[in-house]
The first five atom37 places (N, CA, C, CB, O) and aatype in JSON, in Angstrom:
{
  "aatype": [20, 20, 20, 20, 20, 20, 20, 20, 20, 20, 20, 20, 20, 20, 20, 20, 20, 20, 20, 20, 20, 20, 20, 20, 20, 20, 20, 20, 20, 20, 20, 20, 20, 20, 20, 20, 20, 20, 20, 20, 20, 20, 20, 20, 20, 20, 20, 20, 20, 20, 20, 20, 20, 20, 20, 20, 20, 20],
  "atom_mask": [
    [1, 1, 1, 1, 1],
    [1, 1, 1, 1, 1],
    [1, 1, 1, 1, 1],
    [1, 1, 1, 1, 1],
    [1, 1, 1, 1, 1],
    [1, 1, 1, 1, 1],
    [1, 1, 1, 1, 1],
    [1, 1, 1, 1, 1],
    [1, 1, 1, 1, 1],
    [1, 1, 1, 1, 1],
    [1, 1, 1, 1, 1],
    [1, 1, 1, 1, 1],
    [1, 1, 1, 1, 1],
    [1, 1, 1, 1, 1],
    [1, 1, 1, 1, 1],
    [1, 1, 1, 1, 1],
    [1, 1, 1, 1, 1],
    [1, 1, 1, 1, 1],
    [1, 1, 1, 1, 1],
    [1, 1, 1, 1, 1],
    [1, 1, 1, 1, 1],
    [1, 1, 1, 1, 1],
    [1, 1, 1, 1, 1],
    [1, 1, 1, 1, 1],
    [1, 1, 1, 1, 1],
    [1, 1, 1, 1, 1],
    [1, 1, 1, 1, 1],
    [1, 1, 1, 1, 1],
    [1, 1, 1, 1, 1],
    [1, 1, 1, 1, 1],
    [1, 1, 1, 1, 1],
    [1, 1, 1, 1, 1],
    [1, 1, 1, 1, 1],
    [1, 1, 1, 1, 1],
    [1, 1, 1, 1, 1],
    [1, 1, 1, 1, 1],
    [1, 1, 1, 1, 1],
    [1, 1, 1, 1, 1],
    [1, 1, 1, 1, 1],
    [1, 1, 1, 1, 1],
    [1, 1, 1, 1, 1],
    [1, 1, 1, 1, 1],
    [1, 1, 1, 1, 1],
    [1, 1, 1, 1, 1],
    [1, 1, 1, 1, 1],
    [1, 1, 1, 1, 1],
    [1, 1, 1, 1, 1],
    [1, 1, 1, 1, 1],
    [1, 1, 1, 1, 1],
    [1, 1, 1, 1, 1],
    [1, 1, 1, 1, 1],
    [1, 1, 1, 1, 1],
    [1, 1, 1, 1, 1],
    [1, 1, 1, 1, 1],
    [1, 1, 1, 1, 1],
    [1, 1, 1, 1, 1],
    [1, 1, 1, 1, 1],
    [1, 1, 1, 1, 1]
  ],
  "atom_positions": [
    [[33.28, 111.54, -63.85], [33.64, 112.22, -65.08], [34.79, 113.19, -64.86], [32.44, 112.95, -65.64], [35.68, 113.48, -65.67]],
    [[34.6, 113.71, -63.42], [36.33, 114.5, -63.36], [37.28, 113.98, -63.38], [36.8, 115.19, -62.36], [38.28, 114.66, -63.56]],
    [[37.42, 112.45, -63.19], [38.7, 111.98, -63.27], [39.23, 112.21, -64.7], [38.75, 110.54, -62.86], [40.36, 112.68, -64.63]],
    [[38.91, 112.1, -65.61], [39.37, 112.19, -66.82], [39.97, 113.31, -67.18], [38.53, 111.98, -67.57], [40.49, 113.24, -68.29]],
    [[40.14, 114.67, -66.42], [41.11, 115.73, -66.31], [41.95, 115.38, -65.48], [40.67, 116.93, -65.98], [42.62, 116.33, -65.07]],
    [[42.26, 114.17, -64.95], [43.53, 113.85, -64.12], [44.07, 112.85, -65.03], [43.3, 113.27, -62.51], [45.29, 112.9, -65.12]],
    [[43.52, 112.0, -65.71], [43.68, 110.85, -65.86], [44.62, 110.73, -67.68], [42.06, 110.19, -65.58], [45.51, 109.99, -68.1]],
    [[43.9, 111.75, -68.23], [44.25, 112.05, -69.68], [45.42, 112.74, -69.58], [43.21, 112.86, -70.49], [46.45, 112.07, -69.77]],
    [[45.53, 113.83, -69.35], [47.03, 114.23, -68.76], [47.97, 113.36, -68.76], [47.08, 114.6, -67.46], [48.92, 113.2, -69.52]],
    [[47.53, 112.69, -67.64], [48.97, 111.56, -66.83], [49.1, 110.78, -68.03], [48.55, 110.27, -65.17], [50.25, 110.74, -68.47]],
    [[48.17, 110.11, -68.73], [48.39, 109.16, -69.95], [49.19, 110.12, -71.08], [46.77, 108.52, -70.61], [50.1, 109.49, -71.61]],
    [[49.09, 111.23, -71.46], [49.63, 111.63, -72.67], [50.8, 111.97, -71.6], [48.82, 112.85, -73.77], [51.47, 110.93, -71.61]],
    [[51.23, 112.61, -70.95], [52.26, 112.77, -70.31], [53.21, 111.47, -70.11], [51.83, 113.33, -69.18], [54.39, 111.48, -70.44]],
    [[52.39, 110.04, -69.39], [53.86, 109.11, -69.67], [54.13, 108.59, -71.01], [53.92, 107.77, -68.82], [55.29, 108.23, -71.2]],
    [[53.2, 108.46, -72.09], [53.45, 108.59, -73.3], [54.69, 109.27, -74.1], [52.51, 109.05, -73.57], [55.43, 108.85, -74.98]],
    [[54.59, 110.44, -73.43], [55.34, 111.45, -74.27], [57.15, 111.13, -73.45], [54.47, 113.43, -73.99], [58.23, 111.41, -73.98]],
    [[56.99, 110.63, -72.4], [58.08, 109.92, -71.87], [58.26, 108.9, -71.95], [58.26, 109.96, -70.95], [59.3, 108.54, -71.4]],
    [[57.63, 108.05, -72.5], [57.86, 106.54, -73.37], [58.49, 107.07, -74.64], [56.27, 105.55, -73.82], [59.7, 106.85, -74.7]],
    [[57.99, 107.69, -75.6], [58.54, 107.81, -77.01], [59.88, 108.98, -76.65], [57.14, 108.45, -78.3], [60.92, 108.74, -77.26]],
    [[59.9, 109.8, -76.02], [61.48, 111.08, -75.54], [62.34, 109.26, -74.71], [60.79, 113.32, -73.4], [63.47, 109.57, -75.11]],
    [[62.44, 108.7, -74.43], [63.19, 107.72, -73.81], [63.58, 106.87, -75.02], [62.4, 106.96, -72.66], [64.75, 106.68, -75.35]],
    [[62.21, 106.24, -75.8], [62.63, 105.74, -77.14], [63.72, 106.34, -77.75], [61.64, 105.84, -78.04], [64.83, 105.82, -77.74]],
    [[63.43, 107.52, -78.33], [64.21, 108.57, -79.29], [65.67, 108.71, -78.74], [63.44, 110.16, -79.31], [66.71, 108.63, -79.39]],
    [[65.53, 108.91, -77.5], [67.09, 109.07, -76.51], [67.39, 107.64, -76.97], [67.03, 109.34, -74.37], [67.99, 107.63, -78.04]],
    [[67.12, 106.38, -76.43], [67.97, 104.95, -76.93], [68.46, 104.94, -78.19], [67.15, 103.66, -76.94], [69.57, 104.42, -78.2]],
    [[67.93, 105.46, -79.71], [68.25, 105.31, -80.67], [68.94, 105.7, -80.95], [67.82, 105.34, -81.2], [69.92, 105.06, -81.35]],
    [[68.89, 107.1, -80.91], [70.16, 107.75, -80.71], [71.4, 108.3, -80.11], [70.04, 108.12, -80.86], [72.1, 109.27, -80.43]],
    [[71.5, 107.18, -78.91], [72.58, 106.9, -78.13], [73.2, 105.12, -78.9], [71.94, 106.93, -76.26], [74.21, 104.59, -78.44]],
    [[72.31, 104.41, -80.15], [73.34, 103.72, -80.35], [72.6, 102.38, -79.53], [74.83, 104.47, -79.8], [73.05, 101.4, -80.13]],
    [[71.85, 101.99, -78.67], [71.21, 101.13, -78.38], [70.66, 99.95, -79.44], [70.41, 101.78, -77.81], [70.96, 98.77, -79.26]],
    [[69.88, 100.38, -80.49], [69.58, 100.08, -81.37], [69.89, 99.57, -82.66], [69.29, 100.56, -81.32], [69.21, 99.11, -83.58]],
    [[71.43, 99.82, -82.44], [72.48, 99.84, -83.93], [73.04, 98.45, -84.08], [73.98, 100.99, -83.84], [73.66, 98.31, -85.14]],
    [[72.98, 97.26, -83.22], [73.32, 96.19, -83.34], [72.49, 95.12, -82.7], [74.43, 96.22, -83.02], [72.8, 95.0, -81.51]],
    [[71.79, 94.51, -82.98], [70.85, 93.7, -82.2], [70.82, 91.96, -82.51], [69.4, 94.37, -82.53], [70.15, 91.08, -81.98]],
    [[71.82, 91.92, -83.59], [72.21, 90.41, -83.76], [73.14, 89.9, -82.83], [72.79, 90.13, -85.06], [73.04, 88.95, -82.06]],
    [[74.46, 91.03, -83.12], [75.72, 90.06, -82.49], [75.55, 89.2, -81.02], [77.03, 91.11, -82.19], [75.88, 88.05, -80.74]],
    [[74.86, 90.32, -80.16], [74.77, 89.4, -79.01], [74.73, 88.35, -78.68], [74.21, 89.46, -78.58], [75.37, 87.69, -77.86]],
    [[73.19, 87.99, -79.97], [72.75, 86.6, -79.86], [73.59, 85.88, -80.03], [71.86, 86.19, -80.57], [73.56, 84.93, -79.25]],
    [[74.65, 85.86, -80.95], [75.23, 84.87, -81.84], [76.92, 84.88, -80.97], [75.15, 85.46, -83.79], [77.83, 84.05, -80.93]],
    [[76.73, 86.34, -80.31], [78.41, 86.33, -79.9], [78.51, 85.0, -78.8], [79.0, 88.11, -78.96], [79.63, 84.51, -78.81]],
    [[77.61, 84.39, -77.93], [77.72, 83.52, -76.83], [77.97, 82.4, -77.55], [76.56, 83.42, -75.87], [78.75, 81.62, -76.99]],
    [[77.67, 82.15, -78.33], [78.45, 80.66, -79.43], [79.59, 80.62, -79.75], [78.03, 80.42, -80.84], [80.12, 79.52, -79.89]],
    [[80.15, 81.53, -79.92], [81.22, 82.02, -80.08], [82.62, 81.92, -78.81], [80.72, 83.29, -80.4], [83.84, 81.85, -78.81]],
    [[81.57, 81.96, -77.9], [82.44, 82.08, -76.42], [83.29, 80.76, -76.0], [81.3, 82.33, -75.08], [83.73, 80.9, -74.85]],
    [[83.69, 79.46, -76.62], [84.37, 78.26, -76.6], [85.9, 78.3, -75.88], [84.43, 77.84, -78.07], [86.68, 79.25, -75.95]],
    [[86.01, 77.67, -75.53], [87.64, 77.39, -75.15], [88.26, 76.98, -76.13], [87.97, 76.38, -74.11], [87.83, 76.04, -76.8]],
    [[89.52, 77.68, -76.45], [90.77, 77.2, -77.44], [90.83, 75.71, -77.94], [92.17, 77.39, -76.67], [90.74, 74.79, -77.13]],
    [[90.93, 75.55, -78.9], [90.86, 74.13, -79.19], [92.46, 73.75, -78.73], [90.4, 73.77, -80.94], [93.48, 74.41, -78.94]],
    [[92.26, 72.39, -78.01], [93.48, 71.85, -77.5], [93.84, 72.03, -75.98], [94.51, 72.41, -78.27], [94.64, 71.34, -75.35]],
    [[92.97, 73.23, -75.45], [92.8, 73.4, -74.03], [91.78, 72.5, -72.96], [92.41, 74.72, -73.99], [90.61, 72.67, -73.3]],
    [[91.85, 72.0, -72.31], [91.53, 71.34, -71.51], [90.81, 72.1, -70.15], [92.62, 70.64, -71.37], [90.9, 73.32, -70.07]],
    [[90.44, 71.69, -69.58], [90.31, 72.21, -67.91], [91.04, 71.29, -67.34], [88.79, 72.24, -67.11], [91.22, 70.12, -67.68]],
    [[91.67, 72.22, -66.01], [92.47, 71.01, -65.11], [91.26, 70.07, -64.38], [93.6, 71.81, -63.71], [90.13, 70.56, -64.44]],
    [[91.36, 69.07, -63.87], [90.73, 67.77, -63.47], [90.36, 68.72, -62.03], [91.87, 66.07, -63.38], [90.92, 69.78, -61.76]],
    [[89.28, 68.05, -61.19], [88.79, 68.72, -59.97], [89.5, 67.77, -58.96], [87.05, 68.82, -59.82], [89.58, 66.56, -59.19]],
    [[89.95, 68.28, -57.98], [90.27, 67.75, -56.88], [89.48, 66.74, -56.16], [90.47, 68.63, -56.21], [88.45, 67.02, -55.54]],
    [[89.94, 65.66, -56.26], [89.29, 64.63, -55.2], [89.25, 64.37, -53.81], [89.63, 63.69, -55.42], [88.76, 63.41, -53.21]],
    [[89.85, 65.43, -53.38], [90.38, 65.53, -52.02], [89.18, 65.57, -50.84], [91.29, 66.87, -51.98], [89.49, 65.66, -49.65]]
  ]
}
């Protein structure tokens, strides 16, 4: 039963540094775009009309 004066602590304590870490990401801007990423790698194509040079057979 004494653990629970060690144990409750430590839990509301990393808690309270889970949600102060949350709050810091949001409002550093983390949070403000969460589509483009996905969609920017489709996006990532080679120029139409560009080629790659051929690999060496050597």
């Amino acid at each position: 039963m004494s653990v629970i004066y060690i144990v409750l602590p430590l839990a509301v304590l990393f808690a309270a540094i889970a949600v102060g870490a949350f709050i810091w990401s949001v409002r550093k801007g983390q949070y403000d775009d969460v589509d483009s990423p996905s969609i920017r790698m489709l996006h990532d194509d080679d120029p139409a009309g560009k080629t790659p040079p051929p690999p060496d057979t050597d």
